[in-house]
N, C-alpha and C positions, 0 to 999 in steps of 0.2 A: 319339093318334088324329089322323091328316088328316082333314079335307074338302078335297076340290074343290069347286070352286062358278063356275060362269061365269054373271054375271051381263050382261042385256045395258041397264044403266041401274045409276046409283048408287042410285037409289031401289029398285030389287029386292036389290041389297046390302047398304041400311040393312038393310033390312024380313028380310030371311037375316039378318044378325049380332044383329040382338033378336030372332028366334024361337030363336036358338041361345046365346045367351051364358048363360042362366040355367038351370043343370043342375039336376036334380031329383035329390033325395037316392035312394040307394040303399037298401036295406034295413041296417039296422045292423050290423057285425060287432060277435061277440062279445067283452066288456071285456078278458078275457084273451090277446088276440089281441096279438103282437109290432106294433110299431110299422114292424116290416120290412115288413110287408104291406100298409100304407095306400099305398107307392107314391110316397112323399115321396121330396123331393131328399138326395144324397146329404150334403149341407150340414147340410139338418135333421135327419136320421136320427143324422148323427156326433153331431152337439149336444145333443141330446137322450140319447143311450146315454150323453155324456159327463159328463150332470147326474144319472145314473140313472132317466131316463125311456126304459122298455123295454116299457112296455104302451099299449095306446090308456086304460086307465083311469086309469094313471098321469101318463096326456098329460091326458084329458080333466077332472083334478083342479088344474089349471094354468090358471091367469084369462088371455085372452089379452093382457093388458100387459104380465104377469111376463114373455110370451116375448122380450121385448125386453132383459131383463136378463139372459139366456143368454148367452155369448160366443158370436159369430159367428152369431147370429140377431139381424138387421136385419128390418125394417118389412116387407119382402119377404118374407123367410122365413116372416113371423110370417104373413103373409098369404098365404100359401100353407099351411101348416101348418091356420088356418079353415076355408079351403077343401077342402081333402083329409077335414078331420072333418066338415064340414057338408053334402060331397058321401056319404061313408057315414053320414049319418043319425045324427050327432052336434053336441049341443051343449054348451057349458058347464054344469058344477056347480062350479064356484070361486067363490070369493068374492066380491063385487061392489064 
């Protein structure tokens, strides 16, 4: 997704990038739904198919620090990874 945005003051640009930065979850998909469809990078999708993680349930049974023990999922990824579930209306059931 772009935005354009022509702001004429930094103050109308703050006041835009905090009504816009906190996206509001979607309606859930369902647990069986491949992890192809959440939209992730193509970084996290490999890494994950490569640990046998192929479902959002099987993502979403995954505490998010274990994702840093994943090869080639850094802080970034893991952190993208959050956000892609918590934008479709998911959160953690792992273990705390």
């Amino acid at each position: 997704m772009k935005v354009i945005f022509e702001a004429d003051s930094w103050e109308e640009l703050h006041k835009f990038q905090n009504q816009n930065a906190i996206q509001k979850p979607q309606k859930a998909l369902p647990l069986d739904v491949s992890i192809d469809g959440l939209e992730l990078s193509i970084r996290a999708t490999n890494a994950l198919h490569k640990v046998g993680v192929h479902t959002i349930r099987s993502l979403i049974e995954i505490h998010p620090f274990d994702f840093m023990r994943i090869d080639d999922i850094g802080s970034k990824t893991a952190s993208e990874i959050v956000g892609v579930l918590y934008y479709h209306g998911y959160t953690y059931q792992g273990k705390q």
